[in-house]
C-alpha positions as MATLAB code, in Angstrom:
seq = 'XXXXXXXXXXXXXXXXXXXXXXXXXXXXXXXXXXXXXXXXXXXXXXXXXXXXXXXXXXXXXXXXXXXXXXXXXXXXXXXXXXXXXXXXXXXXXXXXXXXXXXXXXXXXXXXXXXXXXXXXXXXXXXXXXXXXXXXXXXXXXXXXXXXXXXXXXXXXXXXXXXXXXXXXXXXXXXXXXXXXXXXXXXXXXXXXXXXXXXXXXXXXXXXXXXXXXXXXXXXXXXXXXXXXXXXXXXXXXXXXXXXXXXXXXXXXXXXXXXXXXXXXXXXXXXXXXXXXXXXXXXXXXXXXXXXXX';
ca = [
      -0.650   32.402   24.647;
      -2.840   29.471   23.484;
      -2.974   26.206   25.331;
      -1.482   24.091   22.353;
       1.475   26.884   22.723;
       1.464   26.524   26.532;
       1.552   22.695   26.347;
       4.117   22.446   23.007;
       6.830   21.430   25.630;
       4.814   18.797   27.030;
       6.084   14.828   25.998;
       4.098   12.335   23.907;
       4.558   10.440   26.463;
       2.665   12.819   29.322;
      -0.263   14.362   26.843;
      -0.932   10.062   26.166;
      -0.820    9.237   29.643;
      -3.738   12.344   30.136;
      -5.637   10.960   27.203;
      -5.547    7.436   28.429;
      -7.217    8.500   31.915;
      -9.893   10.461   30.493;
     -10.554    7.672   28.475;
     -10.576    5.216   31.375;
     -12.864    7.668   33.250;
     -14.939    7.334   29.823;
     -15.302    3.499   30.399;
     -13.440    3.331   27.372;
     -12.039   -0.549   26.530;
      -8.547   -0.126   26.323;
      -8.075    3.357   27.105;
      -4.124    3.026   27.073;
      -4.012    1.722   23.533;
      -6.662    3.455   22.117;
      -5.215    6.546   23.209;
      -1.626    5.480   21.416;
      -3.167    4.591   18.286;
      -5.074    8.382   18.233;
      -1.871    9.981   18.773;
       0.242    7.814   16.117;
      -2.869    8.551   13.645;
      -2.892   12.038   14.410;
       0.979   12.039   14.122;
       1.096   10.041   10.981;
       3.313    7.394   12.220;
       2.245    3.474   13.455;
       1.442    3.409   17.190;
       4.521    1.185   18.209;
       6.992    4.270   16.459;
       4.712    6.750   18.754;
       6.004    4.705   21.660;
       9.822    4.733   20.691;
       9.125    8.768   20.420;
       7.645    8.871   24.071;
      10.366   11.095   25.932;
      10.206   13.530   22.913;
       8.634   17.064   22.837;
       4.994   17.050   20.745;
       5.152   20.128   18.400;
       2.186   22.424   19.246;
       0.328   21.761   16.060;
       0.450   18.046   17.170;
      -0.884   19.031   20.585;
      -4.160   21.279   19.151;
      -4.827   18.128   16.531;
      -4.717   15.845   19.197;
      -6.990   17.224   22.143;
      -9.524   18.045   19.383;
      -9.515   14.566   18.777;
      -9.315   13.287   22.205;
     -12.626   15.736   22.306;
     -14.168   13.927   19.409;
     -13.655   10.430   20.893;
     -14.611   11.919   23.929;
     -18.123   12.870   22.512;
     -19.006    9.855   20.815;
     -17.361   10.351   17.426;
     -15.934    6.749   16.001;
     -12.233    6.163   16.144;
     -11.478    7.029   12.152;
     -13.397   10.321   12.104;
     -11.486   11.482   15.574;
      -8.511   10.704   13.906;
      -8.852   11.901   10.042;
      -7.889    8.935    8.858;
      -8.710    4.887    7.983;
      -6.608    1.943    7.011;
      -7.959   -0.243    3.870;
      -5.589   -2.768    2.131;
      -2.435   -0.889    1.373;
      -3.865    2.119    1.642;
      -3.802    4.863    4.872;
      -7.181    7.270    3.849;
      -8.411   10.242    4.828;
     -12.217    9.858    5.946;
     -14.588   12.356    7.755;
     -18.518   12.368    7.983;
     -18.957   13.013    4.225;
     -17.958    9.368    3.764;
     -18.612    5.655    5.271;
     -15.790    4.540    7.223;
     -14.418    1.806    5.313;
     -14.811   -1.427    6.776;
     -12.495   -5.018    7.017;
     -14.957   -7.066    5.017;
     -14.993   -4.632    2.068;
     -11.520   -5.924    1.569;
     -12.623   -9.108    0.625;
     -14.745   -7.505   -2.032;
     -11.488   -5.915   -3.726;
      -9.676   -9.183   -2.878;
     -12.092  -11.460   -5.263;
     -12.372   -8.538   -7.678;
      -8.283   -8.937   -8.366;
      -8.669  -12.824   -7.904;
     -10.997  -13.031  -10.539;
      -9.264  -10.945  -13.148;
      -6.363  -12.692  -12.342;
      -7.825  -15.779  -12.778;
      -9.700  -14.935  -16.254;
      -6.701  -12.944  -17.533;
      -9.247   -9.820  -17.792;
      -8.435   -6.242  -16.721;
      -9.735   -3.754  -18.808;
     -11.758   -1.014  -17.468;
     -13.389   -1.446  -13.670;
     -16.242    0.868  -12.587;
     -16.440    1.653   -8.825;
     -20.269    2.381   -7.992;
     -20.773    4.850   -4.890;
     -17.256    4.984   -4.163;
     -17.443    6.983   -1.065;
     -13.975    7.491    0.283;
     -12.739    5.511   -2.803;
     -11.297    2.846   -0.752;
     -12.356    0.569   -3.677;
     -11.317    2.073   -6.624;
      -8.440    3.087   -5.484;
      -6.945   -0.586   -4.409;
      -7.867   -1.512   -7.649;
      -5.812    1.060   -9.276;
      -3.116    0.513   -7.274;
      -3.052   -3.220   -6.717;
      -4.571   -4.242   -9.948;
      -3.761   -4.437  -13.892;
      -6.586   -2.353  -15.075;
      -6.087    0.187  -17.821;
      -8.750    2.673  -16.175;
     -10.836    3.266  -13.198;
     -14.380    4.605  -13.251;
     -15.700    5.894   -9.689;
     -19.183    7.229   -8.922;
     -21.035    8.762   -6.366;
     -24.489   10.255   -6.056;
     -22.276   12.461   -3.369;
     -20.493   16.160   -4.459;
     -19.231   16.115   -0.462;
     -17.687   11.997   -0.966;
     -16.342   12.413   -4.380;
     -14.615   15.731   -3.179;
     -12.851   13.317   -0.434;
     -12.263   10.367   -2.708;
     -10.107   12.716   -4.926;
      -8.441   13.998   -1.816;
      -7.624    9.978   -1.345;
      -6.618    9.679   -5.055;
      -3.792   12.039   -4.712;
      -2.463   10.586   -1.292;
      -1.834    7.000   -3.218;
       0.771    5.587   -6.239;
      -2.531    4.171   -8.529;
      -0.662    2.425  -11.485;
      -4.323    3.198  -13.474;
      -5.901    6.574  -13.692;
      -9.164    7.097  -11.711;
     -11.971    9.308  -12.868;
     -14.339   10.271  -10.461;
     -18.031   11.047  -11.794;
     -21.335   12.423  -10.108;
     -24.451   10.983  -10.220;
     -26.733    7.635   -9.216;
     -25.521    4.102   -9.506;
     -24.801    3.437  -13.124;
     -25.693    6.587  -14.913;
     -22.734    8.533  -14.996;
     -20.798    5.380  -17.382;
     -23.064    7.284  -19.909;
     -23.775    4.136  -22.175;
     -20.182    2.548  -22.298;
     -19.323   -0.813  -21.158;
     -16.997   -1.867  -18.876;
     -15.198   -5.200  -17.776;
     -15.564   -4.926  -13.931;
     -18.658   -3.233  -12.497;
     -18.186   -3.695   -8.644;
     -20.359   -2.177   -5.355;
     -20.361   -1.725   -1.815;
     -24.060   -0.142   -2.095;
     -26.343    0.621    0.745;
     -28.305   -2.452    1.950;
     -28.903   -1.788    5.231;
     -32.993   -1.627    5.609;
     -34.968    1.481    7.229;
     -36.032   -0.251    9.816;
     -32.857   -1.486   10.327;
     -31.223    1.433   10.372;
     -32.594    2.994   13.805;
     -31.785   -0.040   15.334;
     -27.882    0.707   14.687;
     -25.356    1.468   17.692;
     -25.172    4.948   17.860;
     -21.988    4.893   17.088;
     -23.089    4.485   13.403;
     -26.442    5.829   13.915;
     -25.601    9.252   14.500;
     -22.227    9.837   12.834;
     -22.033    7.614    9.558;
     -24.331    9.089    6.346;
     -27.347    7.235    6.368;
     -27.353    7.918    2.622;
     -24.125    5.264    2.125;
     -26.078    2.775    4.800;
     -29.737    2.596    4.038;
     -31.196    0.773    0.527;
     -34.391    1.189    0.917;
     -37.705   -0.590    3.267;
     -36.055   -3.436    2.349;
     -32.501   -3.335    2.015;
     -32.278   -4.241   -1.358;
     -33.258   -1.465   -3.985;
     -29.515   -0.752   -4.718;
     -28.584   -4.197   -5.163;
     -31.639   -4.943   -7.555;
     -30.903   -1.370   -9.316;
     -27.130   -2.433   -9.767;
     -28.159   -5.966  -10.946;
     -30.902   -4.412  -13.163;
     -28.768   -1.619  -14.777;
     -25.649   -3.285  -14.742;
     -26.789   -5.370  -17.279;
     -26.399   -2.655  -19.981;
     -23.023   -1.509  -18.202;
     -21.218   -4.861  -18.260;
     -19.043   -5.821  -21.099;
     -20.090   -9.467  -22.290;
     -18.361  -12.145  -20.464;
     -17.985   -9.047  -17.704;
     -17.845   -9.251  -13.686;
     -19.970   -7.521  -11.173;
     -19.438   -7.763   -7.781;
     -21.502   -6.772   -4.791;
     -21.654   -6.278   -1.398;
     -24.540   -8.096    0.417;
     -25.955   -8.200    3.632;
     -25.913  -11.629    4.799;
     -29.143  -11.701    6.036;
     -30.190  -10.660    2.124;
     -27.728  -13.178    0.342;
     -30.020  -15.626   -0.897;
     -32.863  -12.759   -2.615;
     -29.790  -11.104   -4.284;
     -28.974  -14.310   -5.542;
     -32.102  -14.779   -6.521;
     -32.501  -11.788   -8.028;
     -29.037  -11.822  -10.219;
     -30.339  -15.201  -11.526;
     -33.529  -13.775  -12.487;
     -32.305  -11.653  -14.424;
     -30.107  -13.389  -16.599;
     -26.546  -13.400  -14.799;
     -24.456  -15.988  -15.278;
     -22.296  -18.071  -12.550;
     -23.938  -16.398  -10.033;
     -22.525  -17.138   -6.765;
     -22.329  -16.071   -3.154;
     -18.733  -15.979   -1.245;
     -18.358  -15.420    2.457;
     -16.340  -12.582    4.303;
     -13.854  -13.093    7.021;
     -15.771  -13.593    9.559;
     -18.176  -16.713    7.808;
     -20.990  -14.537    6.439;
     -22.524  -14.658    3.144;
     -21.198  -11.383    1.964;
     -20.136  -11.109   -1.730;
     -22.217  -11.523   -4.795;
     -20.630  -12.489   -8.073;
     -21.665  -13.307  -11.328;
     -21.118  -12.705  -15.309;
     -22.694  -11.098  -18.092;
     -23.088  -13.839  -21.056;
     -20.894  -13.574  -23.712;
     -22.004  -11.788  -26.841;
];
């Protein structure tokens, strides 16, 4: 008889409680919580209904899916990997180590994508570039007006789990997912939205990241280069043949970069180029326009 077997009888309540003190014992901030939220992701319901289902019996399968992941925060592993899964926007993703965890200020990026569009009275066709989990193209699809999505990835492993994303969500546009680097798989067309959460973390940077990025996150989706900024100046550079005239593109920045990428989109011929902070103050978003015609 296996242990999930053995312990299928158990309560929420009682295999929470266990979790909670190994992750005290862990010096773990908030063990209690933290250990809540694991089980409700594991369970696929929000924390607060895990509590209401406290007294209840955990089916086994819940049991062996949960003490793996009680391992895996155990060891090190960040919260969204331990527990399969990341919120974004409206959307509730599946993420593992193929992908970047998807983080809060990204959000803004989507949010001034659809403001912008809005605003202009332009949908059209958007191109996600380096999708990863597809966090990105996917909120677009489903919270936007756009008549397709384009999303690449250098990836096989990330596009692979950014489909797996595509059919867990109600997209109102159809997404195509394409392999290869930055721009080249739009394979000369144009498109009205060209938007990027590249790497721009630098090298030397990169080994001075927590560990709990360091050694668990793809430095692949993290690191652009000595300097932090060969995907943004590739994007800016290509992008230029990709973007429709009178087109958006919108990038993620480091902050510490924002005023060389602005320099840099200016240089090279982008119009209303602008920097826009994230929600914590930081110079985070880079925006601009192709001219017309």
């Amino acid at each position: 008889m296996t242990a999930a077997v053995r312990r299928s009888a158990d309560s929420v309540a009682s295999l929470v409680v266990e979790a909670a003190a190994r992750f005290a014992a862990a010096g773990f901030r908030e063990p209690k919580r933290g250990a809540w939220r694991l089980w409700g992701a594991v369970a696929g319901v929000p924390a607060g209904q895990a509590w209401l289902e406290a007294g209840r019996a955990a089916p086994a399968d819940l049991v062996a899916r949960f003490e793996r992941a009680v391992a895996d925060r155990l060891s090190g592993m960040p919260f969204a990997y331990a527990a399969g899964t990341a919120a974004f926007r409206t959307l509730e993703l599946a993420v593992d180590r193929r992908v970047l965890i998807p983080r809060p200020e990204t959000e803004g990026l989507v949010e001034r994508v659809l403001a912008r569009a809005r605003e202009r009275g332009r949908w059209g066709v958007a191109a996600d570039i380096g999708t990863g989990s597809g966090c990105i193209a996917l909120s677009l699809a489903v919270e936007g007006r756009f008549s397709r999505i384009v999303a690449t990835d250098l990836s096989a492993d990330a596009l692979d789990v950014a489909r797996e994303n595509a059919a867990r969500v109600r997209a109102r546009a159809p997404v195509e997912f394409r392999q290869g680097d930055l721009v080249s798989p739009l394979q000369g067309e144009t498109v009205d939205v060209l938007v990027s959460n590249p790497p721009y973390v630098s090298a030397e940077e990169w080994d001075r990241l927590e560990p709990g990025v360091r050694e668990w996150e793809p430095r692949a989706a993290l690191v652009g280069g000595n300097d932090g900024l060969r995907h943004t100046e590739a994007l800016l550079r290509a992008g230029r043949a990709s973007v429709a005239p009178g087109g958006l593109i919108a990038i993620e920045i480091d902050s510490r970069r924002a005023a060389a990428a602005l320099a840099l989109a200016r240089a090279l011929g982008w119009e209303e180029a602008r920097l826009e902070e994230d929600l914590f103050g930081r110079l985070r978003f880079l925006l601009a326009t192709r001219e017309d015609g």
